[in-house]
C-alpha positions as CSV (number, residue, x, y, z in Angstrom):
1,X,61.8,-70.7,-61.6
2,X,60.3,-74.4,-61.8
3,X,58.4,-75.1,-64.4
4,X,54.7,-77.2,-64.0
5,X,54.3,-80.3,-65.7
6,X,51.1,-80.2,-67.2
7,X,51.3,-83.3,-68.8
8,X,51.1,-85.3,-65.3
9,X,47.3,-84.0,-65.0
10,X,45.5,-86.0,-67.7
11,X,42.0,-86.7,-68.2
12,X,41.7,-89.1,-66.2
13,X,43.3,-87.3,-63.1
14,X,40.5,-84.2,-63.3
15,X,37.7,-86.8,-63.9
16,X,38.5,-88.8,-60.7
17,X,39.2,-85.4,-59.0
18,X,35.9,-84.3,-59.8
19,X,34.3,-87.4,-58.9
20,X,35.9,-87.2,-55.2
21,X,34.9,-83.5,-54.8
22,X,31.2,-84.5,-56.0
23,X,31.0,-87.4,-53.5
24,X,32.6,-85.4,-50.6
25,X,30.5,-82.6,-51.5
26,X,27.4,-84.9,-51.5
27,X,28.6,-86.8,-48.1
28,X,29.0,-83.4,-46.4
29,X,25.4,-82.3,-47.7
30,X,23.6,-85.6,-47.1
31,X,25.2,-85.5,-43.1
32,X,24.3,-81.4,-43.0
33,X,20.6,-82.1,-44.2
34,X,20.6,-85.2,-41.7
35,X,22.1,-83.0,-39.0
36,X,19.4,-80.3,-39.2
37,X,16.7,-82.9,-39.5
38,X,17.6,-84.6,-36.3
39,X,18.0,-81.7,-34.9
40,X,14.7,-80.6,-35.9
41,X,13.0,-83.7,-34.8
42,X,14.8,-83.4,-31.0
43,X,13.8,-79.7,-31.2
44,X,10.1,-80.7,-31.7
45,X,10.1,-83.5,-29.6
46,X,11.3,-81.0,-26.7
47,X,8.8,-78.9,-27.5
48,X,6.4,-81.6,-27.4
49,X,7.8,-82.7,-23.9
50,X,7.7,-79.0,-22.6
51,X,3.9,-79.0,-24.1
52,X,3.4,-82.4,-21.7
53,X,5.6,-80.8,-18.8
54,X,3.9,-77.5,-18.7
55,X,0.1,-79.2,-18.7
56,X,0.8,-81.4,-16.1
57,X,2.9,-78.5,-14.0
58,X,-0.8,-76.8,-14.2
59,X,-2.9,-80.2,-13.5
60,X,-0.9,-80.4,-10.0
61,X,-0.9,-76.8,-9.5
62,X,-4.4,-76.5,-10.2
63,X,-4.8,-79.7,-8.2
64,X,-2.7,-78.0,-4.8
65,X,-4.8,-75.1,-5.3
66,X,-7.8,-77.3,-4.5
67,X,-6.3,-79.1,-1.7
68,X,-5.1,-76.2,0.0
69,X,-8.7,-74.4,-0.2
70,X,-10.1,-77.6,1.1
71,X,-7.3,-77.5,3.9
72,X,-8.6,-74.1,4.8
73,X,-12.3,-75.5,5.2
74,X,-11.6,-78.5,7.3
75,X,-9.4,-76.0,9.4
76,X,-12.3,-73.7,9.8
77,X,-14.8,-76.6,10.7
78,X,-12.4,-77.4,13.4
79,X,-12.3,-73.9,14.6
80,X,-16.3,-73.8,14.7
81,X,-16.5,-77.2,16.7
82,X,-13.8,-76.0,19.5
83,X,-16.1,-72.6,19.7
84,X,-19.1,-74.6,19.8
85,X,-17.6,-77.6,22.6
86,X,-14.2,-76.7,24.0
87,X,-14.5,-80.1,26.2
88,X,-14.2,-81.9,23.8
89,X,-11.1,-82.7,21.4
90,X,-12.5,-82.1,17.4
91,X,-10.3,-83.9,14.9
92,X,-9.0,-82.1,12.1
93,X,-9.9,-84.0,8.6
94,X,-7.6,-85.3,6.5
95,X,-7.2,-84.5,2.7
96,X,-5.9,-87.4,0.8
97,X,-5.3,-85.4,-1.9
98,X,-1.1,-85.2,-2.1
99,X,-0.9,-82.9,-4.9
100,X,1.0,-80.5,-2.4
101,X,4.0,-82.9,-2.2
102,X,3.8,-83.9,-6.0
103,X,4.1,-80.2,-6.4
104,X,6.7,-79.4,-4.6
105,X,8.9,-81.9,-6.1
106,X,8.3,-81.0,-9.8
107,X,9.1,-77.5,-8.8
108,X,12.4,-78.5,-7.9
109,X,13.3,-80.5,-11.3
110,X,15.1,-78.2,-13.7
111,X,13.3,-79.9,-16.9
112,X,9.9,-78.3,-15.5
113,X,11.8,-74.7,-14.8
114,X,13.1,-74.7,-18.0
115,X,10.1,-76.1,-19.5
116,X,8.4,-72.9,-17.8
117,X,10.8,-70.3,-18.5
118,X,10.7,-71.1,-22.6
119,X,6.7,-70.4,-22.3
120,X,6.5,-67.8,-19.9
121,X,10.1,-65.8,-20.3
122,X,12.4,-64.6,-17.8
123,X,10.3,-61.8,-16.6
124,X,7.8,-64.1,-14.6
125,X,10.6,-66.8,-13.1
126,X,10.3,-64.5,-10.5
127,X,6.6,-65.8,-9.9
128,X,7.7,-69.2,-10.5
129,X,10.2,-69.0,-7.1
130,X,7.6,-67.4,-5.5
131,X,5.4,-70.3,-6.1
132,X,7.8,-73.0,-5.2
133,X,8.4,-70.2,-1.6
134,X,4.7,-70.8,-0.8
135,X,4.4,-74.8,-1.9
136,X,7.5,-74.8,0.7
137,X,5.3,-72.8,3.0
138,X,2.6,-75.0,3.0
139,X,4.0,-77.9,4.0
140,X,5.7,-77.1,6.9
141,X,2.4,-75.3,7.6
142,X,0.4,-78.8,7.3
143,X,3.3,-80.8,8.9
144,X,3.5,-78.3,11.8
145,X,-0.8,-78.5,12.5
146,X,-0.8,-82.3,12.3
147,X,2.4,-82.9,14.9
148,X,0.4,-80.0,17.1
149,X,-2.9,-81.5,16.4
150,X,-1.4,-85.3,17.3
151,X,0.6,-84.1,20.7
152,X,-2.7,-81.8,22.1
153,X,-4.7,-84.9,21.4
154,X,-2.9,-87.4,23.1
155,X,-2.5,-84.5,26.3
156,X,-5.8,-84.6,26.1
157,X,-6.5,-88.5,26.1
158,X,-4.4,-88.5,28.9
159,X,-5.7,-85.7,31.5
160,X,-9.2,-86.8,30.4
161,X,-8.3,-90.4,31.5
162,X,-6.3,-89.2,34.8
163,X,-10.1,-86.7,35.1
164,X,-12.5,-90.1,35.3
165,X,-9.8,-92.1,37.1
166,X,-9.9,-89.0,39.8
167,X,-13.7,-88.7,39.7
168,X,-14.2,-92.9,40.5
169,X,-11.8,-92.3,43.4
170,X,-13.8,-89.5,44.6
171,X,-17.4,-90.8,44.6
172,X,-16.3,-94.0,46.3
173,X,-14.6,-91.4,49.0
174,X,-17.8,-89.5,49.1
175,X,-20.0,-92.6,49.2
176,X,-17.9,-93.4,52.5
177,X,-19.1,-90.3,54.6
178,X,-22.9,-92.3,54.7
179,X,-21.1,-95.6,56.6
180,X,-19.6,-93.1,59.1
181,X,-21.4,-91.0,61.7
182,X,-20.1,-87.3,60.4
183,X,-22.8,-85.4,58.5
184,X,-26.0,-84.5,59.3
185,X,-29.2,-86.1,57.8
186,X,-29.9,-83.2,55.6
187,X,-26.4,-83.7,53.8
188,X,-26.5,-87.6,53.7
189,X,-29.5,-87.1,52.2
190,X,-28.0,-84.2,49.6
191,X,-25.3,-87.0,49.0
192,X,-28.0,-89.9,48.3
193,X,-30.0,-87.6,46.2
194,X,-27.1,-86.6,44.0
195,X,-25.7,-89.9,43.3
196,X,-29.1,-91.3,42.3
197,X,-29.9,-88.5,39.9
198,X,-26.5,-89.6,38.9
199,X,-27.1,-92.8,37.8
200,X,-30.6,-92.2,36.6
201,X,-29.2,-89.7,34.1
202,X,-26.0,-91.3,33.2
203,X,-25.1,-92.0,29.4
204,X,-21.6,-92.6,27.9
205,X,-18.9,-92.5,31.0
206,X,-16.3,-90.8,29.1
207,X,-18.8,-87.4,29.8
208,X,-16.9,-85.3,31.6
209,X,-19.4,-82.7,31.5
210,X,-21.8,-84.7,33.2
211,X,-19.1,-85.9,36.0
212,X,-18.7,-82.1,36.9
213,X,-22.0,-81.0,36.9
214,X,-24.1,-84.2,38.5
215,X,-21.4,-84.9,41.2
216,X,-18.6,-82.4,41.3
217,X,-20.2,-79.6,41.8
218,X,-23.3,-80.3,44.0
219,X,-21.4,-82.1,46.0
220,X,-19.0,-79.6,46.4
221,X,-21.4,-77.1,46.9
222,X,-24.4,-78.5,48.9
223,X,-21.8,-80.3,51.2
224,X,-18.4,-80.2,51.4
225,X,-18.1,-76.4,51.7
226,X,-21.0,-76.5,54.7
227,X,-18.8,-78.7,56.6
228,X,-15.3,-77.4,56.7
229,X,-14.9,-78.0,60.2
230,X,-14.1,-81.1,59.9
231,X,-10.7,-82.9,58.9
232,X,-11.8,-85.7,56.5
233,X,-14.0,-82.5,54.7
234,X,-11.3,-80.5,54.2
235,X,-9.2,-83.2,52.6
236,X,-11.8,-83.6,50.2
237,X,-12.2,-80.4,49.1
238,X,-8.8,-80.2,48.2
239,X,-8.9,-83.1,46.0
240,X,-12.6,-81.8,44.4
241,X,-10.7,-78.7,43.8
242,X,-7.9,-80.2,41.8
243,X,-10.3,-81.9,39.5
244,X,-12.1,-79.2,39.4
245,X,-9.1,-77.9,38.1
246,X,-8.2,-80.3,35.9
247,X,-11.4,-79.8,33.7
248,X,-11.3,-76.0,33.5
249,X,-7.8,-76.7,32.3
250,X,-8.9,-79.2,29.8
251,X,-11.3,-76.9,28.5
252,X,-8.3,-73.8,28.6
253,X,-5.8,-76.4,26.6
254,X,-8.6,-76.7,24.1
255,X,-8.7,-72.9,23.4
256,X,-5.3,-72.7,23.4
257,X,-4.7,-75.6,20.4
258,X,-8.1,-73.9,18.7
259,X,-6.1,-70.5,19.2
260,X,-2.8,-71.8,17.7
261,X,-5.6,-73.5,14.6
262,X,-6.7,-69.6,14.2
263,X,-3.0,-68.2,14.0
264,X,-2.4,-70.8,11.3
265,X,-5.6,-70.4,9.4
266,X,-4.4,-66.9,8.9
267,X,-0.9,-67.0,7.8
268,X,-2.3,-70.3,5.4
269,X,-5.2,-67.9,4.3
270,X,-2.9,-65.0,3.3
271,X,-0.1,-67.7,1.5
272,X,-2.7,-69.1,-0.8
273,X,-3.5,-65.8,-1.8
274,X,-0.2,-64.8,-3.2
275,X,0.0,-68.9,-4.5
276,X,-3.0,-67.6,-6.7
277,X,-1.7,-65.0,-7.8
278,X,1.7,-66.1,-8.6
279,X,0.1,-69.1,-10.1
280,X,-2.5,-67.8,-11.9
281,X,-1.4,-68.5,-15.5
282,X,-0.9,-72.1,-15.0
283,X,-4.3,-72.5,-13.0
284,X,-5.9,-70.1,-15.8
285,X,-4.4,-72.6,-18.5
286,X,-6.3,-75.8,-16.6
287,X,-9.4,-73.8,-16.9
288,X,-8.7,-72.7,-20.8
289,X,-8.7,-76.4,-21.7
290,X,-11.5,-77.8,-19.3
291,X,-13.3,-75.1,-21.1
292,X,-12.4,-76.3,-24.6
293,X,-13.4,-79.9,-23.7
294,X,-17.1,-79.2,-22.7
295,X,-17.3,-76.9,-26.1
C-alpha cells in the first residue's frame, strides 16, 4: 500500500489553497448575485414593457371600438338618405380614424399575445382569437362597402350622364314636330306649354327628377300616346320609353346598393357585439384609468 507524503503539503500549500477556494468561491458568488440581478432587472423591465404593451393594446382597442360604432352611424345615415331620395346617389362618410388597421396588426405580433396571455391567463386567449376573428371581419366588411359603394357610384354617374344626354336629344326631337305639319293645334300648343313651364321652373340641370316630370311625362302623356297613328310618334315613344326606363332603373339600382348597405349593417352590427364582449376587459381597463385621471 503507498504511503502519503504528508510532508509535501506545507503551510504554505493549504494557505494558497484556501486562498484560491475563497476567490473562486467569491468569483462564482459575485457572477450568481450579478446573474440574478440582471435577470431581475430584464424580468422587470418586461413587465414594464408588457405594462406599456397591454395599455396601448386597450387604447387601440378602445379606439376601434369607437370607429366601428361610428362606422355603424354613418352607415345608417346612408340608409335613411337612400329611403328618403332613391334618385339620388348619398355618399357614405368616411372615418379617418385607422385604429381598425393599427389593431389588427398588433394582434398579430406575438410580443402583444404574450404580453396578454401573462395578464389575462390561458383561459381567455380564447377571447383574444376571437377578437383578432372580428378585427379580420371588419375589414373586409369596410373594404368590401367602399369597392361596392365606389363601383354603384360611378354606374350611377354614368347612366345619369347617358339619362340627360338622352333627354337633350329628345326635346330637340320633340321641339321638331312644331316646324312640321303633323299634330293638331291643341297638341302643339300642349308641346309649347310644357316646354315653357320647363324653362320657367328650371334649376340645376343635373335634376333628373325634374326632366321626368316637366317633359317626360306630359309629353308622353298629353301627346305622344294620342297620336300613335303616326310613324315619326311611334318612334318616339319608343325612345321616351327607354328613358323612361332608364330612371325607374336608376332609382331600382339605388335600392339595390341601399339594400346590400342594410345586409351589411346587420352582419357589422352583430360582429361588434361579440368584439365587445370578447374585448371587454381591455375596453373596461381604458375606462378604469380615464376614470382615475378625472379623480
Amino acid at each position: 500500500m503507498c504511503e502519503i507524503d504528508w510532508s509535501f503539503f506545507d503551510n504554505d500549500f493549504f494557505k494558497d489553497l484556501i486562498s484560491a477556494l475563497i476567490g473562486t468561491g467569491t468569483a462564482l458568488l459575485i457572477f450568481y448575485l450579478t446573474l440574478k440581478s440582471d435577470r431581475k432587472k430584464a424580468n422587470k423591465e418586461e413587465n414594464e414593457q408588457n405594462i406599456r404593451r397591454l395599455d396601448y393594446l386597450s387604447n387601440v382597442t378602445t379606439a376601434t371600438k369607437n370607429q366601428a360604432e361610428s362606422f355603424i352611424t354613418n352607415l345608417e345615415k346612408s340608409i335613411a338618405d337612400f329611403e328618403t331620395d332613391d334618385l339620388n346617389f348619398h355618399l357614405l362618410t368616411k372615418n379617418p380614424n385607422s385604429s381598425l388597421n393599427r389593431l389588427s396588426e398588433i394582434l398579430n405580433n406575438e410580443n402583444y399575445f404574450l404580453a396578454y396571455f401573462k395578464k389575462y391567463g390561458k383561459k381567455n386567449l380564447k377571447k383574444y382569437n376571437n377578437i383578432s376573428l372580428q378585427v379580420d371581419f371588419f375589414v373586409e366588411q369596410e373594404k368590401q362597402i367602399w369597392e361596392m359603394t365606389k363601383i354603384a357610384q360611378t354606374f350611377d354617374h354614368n347612366r345619369k350622364q347617358s339619362f340627360v344626354r338622352t333627354v337633350n336629344d329628345l326635346m330637340n326631337r320633340t321641339a321638331g314636330l312644331l316646324q312640321i305639319n303633323l299634330l293638331e293645334p291643341k297638341y302643339l300648343n300642349e308641346i309649347n306649354r310644357v316646354f315653357q313651364d320647363f324653362y320657367d321652373n328650371v334649376g340645376d340641370m343635373s335634376d333628373l327628377n325634374f326632366h321626368y316630370t316637366r317633359f317626360i311625362r306630359p309629353i308622353m302623356e298629353n301627346v305622344l300616346i294620342k297620336n300613335v297613328d303616326k310613324p315619326i310618334i311611334i318612334e318616339l315613344i319608343s325612345e321616351f320609353k327607354n328613358v323612361s326606363n332608364l330612371f325607374n332603373e336608376i332609382k331600382a339600382q339605388n335600392k339595390n346598393h341601399n339594400k346590400s348597405q342594410k345586409e351589411i349593417l346587420e352582419r357589422y352590427n352583430e360582429s361588434l357585439g361579440f368584439f365587445k364582449r370578447d374585448a371587454d376587459e381591455l375596453i373596461e381597463e381604458k375606462k378604469t384609468e380615464e376614470k382615475l385621471k378625472t379623480e
